[in-house]
ZAVEX-679820 format. One record per atom (N, C-alpha, C): x, y, z; residue in one letter; atom name; residue number from 0. Coordinates in steps of 0.001 Angstrom, whole numbers, plus 500000, padded with zeros to 6 digits. Example, Ala and Ser with C-alpha at 12.3 -4.5 7.8 and 13.67 -1.06 7.14 Angstrom:
// residues 2
+--------+--------+--------+------+------+-----+
|     px |     py |     pz | code | site | pos |
+--------+--------+--------+------+------+-----+
| 513190 | 494310 | 507800 |    A |    N |   0 |
| 512300 | 495500 | 507800 |    A |   CA |   0 |
| 513200 | 496700 | 507800 |    A |    C |   0 |
| 512850 | 497750 | 507080 |    S |    N |   1 |
| 513670 | 498940 | 507140 |    S |   CA |   1 |
| 512900 | 500030 | 507870 |    S |    C |   1 |
+--------+--------+--------+------+------+-----+
END
This chain:
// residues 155
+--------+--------+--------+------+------+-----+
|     px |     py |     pz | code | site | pos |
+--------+--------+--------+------+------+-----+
| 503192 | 482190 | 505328 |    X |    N |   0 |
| 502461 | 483299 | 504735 |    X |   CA |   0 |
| 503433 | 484361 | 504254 |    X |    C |   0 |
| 503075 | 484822 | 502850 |    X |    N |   1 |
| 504337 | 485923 | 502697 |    X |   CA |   1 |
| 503707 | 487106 | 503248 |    X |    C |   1 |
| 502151 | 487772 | 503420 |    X |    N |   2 |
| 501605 | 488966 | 504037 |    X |   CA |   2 |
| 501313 | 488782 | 505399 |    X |    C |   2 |
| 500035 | 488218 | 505477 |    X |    N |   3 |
| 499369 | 488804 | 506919 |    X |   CA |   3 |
| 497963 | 487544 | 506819 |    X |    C |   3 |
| 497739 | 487262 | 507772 |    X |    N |   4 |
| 496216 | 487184 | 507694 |    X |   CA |   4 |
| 495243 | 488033 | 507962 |    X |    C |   4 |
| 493748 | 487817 | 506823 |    X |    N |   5 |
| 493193 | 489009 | 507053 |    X |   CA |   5 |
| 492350 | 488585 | 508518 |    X |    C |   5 |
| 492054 | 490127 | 508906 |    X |    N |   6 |
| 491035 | 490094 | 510013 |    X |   CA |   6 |
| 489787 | 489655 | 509964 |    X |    C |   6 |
| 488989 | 489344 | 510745 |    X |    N |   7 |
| 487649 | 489008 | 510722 |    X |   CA |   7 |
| 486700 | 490134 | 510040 |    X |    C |   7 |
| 486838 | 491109 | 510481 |    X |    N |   8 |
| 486356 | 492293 | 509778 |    X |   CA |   8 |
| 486630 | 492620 | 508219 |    X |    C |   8 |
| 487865 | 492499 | 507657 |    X |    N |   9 |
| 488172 | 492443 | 506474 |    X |   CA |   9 |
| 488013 | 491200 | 505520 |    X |    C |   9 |
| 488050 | 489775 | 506349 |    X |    N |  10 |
| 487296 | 488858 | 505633 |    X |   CA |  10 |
| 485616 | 488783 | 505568 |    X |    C |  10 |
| 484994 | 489125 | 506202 |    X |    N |  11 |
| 483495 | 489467 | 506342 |    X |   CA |  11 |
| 483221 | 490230 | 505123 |    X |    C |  11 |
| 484072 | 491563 | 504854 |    X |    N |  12 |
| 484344 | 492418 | 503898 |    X |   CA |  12 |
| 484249 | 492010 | 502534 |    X |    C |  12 |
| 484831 | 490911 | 502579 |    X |    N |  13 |
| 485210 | 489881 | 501348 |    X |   CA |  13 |
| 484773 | 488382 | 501250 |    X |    C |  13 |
| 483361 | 488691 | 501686 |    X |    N |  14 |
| 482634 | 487090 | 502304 |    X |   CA |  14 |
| 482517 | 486784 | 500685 |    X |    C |  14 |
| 482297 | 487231 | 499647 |    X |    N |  15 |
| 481541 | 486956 | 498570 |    X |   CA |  15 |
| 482824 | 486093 | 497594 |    X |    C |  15 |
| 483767 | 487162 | 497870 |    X |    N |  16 |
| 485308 | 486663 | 497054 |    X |   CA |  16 |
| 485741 | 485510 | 497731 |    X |    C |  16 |
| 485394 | 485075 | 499419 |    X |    N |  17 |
| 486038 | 484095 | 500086 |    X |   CA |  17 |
| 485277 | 482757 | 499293 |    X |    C |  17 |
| 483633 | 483001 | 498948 |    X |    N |  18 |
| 483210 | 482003 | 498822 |    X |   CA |  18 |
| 483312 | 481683 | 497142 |    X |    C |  18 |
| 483773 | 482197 | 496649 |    X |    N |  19 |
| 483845 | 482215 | 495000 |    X |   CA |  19 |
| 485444 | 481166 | 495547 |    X |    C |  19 |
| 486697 | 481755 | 496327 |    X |    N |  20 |
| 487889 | 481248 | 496230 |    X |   CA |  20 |
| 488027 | 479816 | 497130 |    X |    C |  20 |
| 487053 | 479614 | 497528 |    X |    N |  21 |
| 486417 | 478128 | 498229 |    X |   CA |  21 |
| 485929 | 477089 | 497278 |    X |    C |  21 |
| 484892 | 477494 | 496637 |    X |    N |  22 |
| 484479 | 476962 | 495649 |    X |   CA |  22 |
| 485570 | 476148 | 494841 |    X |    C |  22 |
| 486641 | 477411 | 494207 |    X |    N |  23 |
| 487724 | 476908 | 493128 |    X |   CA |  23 |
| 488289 | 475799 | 494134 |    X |    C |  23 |
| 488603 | 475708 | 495185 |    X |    N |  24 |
| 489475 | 474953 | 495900 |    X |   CA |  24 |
| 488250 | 473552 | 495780 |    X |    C |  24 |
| 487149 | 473535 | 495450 |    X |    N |  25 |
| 486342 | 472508 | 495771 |    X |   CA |  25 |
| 485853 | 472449 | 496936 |    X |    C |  25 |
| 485544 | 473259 | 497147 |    X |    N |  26 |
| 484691 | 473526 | 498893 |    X |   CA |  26 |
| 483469 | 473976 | 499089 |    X |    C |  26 |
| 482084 | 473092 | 499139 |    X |    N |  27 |
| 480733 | 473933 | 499103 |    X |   CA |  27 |
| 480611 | 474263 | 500499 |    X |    C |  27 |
| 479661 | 475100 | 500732 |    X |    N |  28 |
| 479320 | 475654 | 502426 |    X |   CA |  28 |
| 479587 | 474452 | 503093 |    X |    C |  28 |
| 478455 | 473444 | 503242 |    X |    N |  29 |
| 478448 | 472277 | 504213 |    X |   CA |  29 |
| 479643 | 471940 | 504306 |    X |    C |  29 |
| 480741 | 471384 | 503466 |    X |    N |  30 |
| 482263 | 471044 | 503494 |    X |   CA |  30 |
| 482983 | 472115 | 504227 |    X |    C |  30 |
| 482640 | 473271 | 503588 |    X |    N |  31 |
| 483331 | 474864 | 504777 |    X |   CA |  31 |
| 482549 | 474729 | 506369 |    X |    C |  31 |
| 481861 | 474354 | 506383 |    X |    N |  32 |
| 481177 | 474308 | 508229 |    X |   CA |  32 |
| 481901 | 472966 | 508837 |    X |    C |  32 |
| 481902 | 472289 | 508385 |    X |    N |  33 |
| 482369 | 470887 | 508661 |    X |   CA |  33 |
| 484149 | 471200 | 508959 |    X |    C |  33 |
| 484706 | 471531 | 507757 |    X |    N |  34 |
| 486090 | 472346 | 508170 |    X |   CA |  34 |
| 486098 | 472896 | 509464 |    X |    C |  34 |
| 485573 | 473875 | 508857 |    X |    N |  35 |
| 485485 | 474767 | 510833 |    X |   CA |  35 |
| 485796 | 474015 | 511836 |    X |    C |  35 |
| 484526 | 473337 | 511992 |    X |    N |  36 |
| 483998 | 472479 | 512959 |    X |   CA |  36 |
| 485145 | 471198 | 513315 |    X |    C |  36 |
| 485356 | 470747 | 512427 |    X |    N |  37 |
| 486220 | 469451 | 513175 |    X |   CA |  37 |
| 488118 | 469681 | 512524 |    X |    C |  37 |
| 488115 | 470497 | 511526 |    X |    N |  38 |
| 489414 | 470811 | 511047 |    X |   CA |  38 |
| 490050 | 472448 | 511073 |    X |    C |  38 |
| 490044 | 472837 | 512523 |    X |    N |  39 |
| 490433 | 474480 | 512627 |    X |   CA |  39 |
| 491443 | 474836 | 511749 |    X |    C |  39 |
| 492637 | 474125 | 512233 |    X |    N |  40 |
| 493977 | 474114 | 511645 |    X |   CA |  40 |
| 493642 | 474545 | 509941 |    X |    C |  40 |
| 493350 | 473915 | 509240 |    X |    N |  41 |
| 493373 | 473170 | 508125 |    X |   CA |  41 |
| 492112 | 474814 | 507372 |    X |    C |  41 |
| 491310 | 475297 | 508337 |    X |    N |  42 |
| 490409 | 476612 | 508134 |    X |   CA |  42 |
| 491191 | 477741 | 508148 |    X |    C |  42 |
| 491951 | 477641 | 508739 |    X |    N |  43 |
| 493046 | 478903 | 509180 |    X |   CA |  43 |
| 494010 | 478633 | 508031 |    X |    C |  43 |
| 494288 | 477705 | 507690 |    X |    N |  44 |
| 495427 | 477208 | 506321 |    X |   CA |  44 |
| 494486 | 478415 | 504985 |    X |    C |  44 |
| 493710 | 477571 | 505285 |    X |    N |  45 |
| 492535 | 478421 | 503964 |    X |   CA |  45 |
| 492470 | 480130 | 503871 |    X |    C |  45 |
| 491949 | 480151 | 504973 |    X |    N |  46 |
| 491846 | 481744 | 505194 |    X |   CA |  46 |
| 493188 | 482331 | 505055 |    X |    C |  46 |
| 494505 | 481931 | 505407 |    X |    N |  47 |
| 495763 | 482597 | 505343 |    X |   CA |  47 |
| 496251 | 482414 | 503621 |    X |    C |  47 |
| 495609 | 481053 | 503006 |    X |    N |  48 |
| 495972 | 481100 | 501698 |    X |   CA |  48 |
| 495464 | 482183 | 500554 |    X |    C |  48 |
| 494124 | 482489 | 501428 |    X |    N |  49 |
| 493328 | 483751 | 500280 |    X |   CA |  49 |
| 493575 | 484669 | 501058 |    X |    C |  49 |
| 494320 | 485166 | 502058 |    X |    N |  50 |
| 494877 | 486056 | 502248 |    X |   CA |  50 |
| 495939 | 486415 | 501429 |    X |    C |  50 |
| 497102 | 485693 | 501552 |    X |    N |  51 |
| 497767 | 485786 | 500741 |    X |   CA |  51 |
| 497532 | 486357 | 498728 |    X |    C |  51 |
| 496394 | 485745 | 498706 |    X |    N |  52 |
| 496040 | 486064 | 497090 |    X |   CA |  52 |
| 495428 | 487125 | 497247 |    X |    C |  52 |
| 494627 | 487974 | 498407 |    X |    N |  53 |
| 494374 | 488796 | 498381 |    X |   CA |  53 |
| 495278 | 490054 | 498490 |    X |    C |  53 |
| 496005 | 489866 | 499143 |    X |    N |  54 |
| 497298 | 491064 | 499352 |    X |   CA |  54 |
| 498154 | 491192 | 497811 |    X |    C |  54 |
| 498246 | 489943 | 497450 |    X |    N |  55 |
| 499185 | 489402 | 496302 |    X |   CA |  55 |
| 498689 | 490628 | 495334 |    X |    C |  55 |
| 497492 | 490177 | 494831 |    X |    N |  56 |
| 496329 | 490941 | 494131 |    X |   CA |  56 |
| 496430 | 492613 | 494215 |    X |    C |  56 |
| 496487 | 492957 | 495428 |    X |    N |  57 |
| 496167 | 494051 | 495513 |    X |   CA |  57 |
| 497695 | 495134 | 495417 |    X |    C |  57 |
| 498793 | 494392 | 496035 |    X |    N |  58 |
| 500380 | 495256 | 495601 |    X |   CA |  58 |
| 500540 | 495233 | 494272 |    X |    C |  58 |
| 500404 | 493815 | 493685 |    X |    N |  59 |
| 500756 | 494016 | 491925 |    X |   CA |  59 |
| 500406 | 494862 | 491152 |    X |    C |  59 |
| 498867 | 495723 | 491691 |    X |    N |  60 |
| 498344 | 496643 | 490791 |    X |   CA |  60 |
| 499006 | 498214 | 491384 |    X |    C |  60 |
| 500003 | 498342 | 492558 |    X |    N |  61 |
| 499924 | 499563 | 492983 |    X |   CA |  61 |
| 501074 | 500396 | 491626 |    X |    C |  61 |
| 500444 | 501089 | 491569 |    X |    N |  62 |
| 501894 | 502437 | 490679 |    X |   CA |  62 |
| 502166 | 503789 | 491411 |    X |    C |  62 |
| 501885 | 503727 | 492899 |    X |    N |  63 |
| 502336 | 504802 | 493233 |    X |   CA |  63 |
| 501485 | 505027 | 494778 |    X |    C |  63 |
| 502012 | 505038 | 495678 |    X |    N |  64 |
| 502182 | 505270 | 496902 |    X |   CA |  64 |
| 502835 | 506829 | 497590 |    X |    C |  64 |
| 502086 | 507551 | 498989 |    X |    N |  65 |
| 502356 | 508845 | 499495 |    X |   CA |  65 |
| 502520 | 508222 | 500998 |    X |    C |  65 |
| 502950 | 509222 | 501547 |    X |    N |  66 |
| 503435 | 508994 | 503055 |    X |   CA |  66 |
| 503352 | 510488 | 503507 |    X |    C |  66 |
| 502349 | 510975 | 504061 |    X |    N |  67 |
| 502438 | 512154 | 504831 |    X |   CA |  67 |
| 502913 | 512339 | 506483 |    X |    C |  67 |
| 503575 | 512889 | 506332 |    X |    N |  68 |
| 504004 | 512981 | 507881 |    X |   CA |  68 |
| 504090 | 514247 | 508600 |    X |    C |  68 |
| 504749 | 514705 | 509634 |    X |    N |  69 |
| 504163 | 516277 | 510200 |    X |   CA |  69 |
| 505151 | 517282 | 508892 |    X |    C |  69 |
| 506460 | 516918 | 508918 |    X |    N |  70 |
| 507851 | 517630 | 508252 |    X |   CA |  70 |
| 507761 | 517374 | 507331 |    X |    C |  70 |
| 507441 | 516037 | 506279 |    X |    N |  71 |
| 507650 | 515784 | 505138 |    X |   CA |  71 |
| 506294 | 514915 | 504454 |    X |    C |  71 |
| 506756 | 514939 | 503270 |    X |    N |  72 |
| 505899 | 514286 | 502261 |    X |   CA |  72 |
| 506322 | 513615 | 501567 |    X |    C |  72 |
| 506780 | 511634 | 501379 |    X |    N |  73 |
| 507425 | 511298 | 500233 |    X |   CA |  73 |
| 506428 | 510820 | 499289 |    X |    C |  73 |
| 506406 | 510382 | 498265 |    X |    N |  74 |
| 505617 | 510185 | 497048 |    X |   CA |  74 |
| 506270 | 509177 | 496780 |    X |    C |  74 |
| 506213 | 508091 | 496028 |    X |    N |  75 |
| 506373 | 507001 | 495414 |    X |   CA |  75 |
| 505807 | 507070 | 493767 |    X |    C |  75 |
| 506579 | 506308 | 492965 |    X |    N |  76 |
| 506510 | 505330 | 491824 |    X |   CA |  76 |
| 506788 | 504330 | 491946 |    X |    C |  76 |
| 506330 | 503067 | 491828 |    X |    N |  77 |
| 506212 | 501803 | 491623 |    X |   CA |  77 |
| 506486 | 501248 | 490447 |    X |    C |  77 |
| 507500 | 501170 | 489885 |    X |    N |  78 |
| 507849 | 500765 | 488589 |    X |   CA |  78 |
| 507712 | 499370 | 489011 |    X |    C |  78 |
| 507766 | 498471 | 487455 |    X |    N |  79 |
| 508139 | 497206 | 487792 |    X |   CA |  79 |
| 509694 | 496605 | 488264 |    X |    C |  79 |
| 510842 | 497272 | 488075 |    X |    N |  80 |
| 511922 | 496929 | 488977 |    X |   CA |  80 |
| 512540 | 498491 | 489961 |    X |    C |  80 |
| 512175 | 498922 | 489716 |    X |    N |  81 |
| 512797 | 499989 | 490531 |    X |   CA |  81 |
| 511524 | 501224 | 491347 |    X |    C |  81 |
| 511813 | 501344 | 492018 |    X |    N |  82 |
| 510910 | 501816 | 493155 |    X |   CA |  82 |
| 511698 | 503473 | 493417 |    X |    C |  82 |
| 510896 | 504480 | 492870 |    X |    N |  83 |
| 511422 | 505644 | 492481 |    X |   CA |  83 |
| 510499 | 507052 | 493999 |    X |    C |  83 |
| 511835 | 508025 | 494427 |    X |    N |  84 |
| 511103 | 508589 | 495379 |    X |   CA |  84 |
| 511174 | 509913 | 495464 |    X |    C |  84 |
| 510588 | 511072 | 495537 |    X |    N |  85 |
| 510566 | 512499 | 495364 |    X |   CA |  85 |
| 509790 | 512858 | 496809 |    X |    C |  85 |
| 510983 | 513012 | 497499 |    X |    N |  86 |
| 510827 | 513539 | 498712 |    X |   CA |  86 |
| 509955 | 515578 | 498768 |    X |    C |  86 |
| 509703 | 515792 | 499944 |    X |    N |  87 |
| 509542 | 517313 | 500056 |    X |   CA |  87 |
| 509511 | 517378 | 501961 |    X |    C |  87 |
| 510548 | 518297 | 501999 |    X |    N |  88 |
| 511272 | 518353 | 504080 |    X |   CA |  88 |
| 510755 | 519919 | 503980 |    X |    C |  88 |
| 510301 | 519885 | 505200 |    X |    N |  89 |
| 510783 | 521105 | 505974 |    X |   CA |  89 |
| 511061 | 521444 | 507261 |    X |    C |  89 |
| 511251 | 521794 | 507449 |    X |    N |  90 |
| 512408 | 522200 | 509267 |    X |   CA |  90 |
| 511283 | 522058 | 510202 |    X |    C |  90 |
| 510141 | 522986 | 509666 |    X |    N |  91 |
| 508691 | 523405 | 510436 |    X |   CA |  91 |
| 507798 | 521937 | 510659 |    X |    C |  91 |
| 507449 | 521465 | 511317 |    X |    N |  92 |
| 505934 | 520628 | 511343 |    X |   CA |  92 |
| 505032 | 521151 | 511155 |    X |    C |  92 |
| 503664 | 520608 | 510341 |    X |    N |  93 |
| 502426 | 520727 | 510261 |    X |   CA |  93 |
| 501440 | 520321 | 511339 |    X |    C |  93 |
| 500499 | 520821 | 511352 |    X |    N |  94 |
| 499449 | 519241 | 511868 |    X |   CA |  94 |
| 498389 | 518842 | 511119 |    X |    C |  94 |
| 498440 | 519217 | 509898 |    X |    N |  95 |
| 497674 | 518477 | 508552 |    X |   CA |  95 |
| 498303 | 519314 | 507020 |    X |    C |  95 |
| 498121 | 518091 | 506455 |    X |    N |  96 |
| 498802 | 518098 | 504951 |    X |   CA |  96 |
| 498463 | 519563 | 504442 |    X |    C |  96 |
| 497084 | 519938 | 504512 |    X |    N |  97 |
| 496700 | 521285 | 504245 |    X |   CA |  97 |
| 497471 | 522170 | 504411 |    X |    C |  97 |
| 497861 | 522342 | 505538 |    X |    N |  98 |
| 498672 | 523293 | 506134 |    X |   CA |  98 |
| 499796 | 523136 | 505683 |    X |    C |  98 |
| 500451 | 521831 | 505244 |    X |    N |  99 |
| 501745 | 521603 | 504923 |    X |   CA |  99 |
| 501838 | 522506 | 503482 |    X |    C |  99 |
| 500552 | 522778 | 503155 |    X |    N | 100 |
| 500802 | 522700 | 501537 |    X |   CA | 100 |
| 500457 | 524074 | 500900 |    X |    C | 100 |
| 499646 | 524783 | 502159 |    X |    N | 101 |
| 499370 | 525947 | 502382 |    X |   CA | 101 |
| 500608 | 527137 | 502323 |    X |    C | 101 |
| 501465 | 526257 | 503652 |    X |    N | 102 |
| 503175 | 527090 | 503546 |    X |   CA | 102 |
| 503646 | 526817 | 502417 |    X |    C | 102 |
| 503427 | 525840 | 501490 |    X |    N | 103 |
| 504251 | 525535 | 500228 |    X |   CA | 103 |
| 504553 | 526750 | 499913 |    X |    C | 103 |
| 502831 | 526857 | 499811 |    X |    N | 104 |
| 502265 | 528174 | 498543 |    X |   CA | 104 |
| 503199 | 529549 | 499184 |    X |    C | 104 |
| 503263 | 529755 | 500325 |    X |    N | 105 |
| 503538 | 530974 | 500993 |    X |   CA | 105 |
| 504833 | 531110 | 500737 |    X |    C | 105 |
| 505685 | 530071 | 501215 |    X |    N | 106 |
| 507004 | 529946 | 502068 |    X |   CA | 106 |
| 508035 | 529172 | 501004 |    X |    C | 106 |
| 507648 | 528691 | 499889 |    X |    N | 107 |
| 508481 | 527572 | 499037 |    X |   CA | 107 |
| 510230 | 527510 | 499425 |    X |    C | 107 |
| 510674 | 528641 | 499802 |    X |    N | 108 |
| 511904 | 528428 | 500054 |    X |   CA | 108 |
| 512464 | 527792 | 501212 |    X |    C | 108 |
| 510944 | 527591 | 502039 |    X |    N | 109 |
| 511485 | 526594 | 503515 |    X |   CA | 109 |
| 511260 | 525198 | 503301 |    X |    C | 109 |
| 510909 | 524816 | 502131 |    X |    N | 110 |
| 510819 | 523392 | 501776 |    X |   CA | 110 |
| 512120 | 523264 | 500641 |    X |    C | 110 |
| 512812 | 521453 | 501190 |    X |    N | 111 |
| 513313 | 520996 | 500368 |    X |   CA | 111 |
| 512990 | 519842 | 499172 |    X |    C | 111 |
| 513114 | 519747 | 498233 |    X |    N | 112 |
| 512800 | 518756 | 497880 |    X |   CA | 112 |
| 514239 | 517251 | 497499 |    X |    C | 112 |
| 513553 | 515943 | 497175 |    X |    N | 113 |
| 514874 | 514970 | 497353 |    X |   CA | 113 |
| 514393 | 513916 | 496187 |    X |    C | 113 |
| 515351 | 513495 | 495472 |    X |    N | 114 |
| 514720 | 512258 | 494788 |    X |   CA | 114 |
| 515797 | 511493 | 494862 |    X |    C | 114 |
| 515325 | 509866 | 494753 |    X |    N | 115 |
| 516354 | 508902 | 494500 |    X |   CA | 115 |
| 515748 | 507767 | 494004 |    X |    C | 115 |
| 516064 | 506761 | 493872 |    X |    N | 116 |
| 515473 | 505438 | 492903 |    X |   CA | 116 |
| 516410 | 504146 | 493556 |    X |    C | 116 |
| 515761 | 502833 | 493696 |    X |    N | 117 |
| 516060 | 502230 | 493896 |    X |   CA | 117 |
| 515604 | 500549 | 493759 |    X |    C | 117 |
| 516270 | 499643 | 493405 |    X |    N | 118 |
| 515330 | 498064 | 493548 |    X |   CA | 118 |
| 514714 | 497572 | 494639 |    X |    C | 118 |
| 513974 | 497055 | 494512 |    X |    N | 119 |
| 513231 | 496613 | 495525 |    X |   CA | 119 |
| 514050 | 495379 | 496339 |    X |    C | 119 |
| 513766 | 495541 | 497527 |    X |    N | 120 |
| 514038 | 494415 | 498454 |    X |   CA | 120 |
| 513169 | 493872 | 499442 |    X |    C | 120 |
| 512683 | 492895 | 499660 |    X |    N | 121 |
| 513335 | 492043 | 499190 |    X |   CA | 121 |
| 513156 | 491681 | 497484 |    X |    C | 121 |
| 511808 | 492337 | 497110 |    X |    N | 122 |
| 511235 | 491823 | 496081 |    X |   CA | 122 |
| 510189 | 493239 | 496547 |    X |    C | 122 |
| 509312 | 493298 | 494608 |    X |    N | 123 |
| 508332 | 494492 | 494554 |    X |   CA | 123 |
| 507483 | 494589 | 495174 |    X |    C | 123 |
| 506644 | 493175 | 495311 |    X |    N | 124 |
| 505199 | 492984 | 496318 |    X |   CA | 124 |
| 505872 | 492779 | 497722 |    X |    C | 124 |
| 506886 | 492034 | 498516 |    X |    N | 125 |
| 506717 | 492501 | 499755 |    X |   CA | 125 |
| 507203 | 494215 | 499982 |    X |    C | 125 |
| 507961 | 494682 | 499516 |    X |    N | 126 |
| 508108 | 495911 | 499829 |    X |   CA | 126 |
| 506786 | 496666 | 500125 |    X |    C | 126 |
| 505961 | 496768 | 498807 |    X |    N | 127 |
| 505390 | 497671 | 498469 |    X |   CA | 127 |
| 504438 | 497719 | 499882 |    X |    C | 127 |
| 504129 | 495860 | 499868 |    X |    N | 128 |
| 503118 | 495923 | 501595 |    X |   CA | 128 |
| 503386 | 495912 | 502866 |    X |    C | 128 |
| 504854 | 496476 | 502769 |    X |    N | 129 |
| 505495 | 496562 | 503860 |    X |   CA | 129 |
| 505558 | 498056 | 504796 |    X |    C | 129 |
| 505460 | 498939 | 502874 |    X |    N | 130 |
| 505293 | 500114 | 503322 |    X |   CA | 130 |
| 503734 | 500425 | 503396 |    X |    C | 130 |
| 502940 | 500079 | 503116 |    X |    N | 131 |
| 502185 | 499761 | 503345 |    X |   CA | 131 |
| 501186 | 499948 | 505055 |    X |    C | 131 |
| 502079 | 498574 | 505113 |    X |    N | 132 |
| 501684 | 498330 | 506643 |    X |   CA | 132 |
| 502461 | 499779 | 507553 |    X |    C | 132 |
| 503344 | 500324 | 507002 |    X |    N | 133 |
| 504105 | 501131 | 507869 |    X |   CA | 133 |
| 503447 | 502882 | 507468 |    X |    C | 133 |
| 502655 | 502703 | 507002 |    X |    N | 134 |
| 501508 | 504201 | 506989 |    X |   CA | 134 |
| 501614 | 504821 | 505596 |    X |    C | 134 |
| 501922 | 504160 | 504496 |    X |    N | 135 |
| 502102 | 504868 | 502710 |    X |   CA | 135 |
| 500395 | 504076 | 502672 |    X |    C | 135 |
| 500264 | 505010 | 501804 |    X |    N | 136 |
| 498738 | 505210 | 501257 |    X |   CA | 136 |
| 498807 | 504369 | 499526 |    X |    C | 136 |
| 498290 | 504166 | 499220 |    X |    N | 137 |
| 498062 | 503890 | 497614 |    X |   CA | 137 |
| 497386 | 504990 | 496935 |    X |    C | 137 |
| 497820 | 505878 | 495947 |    X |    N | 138 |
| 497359 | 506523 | 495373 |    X |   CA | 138 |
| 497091 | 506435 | 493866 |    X |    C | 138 |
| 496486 | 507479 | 492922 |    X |    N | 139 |
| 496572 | 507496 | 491629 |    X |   CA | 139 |
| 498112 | 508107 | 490980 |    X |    C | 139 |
| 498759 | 509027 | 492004 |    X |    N | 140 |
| 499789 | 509516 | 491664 |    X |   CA | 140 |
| 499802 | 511327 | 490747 |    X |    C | 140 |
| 498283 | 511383 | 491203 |    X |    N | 141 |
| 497947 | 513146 | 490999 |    X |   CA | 141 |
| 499505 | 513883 | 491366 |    X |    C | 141 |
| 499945 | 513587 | 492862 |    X |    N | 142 |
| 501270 | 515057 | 493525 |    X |   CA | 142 |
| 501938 | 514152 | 492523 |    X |    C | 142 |
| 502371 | 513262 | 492456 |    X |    N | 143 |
| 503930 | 513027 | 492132 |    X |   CA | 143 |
| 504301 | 513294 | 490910 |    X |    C | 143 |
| 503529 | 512936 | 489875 |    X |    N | 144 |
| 503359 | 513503 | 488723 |    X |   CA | 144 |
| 503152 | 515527 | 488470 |    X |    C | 144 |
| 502370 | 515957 | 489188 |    X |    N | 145 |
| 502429 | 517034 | 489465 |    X |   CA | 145 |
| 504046 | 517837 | 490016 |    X |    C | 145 |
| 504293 | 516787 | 490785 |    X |    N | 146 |
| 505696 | 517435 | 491610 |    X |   CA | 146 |
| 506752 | 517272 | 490405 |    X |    C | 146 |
| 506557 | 516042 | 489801 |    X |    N | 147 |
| 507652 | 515782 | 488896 |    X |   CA | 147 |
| 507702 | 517270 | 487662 |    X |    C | 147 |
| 506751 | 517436 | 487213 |    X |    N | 148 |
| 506389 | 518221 | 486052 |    X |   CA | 148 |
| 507372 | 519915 | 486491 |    X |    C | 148 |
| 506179 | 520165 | 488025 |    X |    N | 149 |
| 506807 | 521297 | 488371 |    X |   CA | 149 |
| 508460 | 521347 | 488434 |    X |    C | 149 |
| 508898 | 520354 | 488888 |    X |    N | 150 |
| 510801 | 520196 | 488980 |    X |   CA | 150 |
| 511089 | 520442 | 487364 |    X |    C | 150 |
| 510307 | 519802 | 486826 |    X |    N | 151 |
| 511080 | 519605 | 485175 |    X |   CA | 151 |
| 510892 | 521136 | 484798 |    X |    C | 151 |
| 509820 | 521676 | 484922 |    X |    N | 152 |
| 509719 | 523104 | 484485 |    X |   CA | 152 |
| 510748 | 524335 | 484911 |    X |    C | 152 |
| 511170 | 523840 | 485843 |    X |    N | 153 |
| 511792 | 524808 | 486754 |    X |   CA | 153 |
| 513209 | 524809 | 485685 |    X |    C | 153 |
| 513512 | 526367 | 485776 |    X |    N | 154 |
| 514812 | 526600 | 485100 |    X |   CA | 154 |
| 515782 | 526128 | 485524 |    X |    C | 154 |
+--------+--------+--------+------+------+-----+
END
């Protein structure tokens, strides 16, 4: 598997897409119960394979990922080879983004900001669901674009 298998809860989620991606494989219900039933192994093969297309599916479309944390905020771009990042630190912790963003407004000189750019490793889609799994959000990319603009404006 290059992701994860999904959970029971998240395949339930996706009962409709499981049975559309059964079908293509040539699999009607009765053939899927019968699987179950006398071929576990071979059910779990299945379910980890549309897992896979499901994760696959869902990193290829990301363009931009956030990571809030108590001190900082990084932002992401998702290019197709390079994976671009505009950090914002401050010394202080929050205990919600609000607040983080609240002192922006107040305090701007106790925040730093950071950018850097880089290729992906191992590759674009495991990264992207790596960070992912490790607490980055998928966004539209409203701050980063916003953050970018404000830097460019700045004298």
């Amino acid at each position: 598997m290059k992701y994860r298998k999904l959970t029971k809860q998240e395949l339930e989620s996706l009962r409709d897409e499981f049975v559309k991606f059964l079908i293509v494989q040539g699999i009607d219900a009765p053939q899927w119960e019968e699987i179950l039933l006398t071929y576990p192994k071979k059910a779990d093969g299945f379910i980890e394979l549309f897992s896979d297309f499901i994760f696959e599916t869902i990193v290829q479309k990301v363009k931009y990922l956030e990571k809030h944390e108590s001190d900082n905020i990084k932002l992401y771009k998702c290019d197709e080879n390079i994976i671009r990042l505009l950090g914002i630190e401050c010394d202080q912790s929050f205990n919600t983004t609000e607040d983080f963003f609240q002192e922006m407004k107040t305090s701007a000189e106790s925040f730093r900001t950071f950018r850097a750019a880089k290729a992906y490793s191992p590759d674009r889609e495991s990264e992207i669901f790596r960070m992912i799994q490790t607490g980055s959000v998928i966004t539209k990319g409203e701050l980063y674009e916003s953050f970018m603009l404000a830097q460019e404006l700045q004298p």
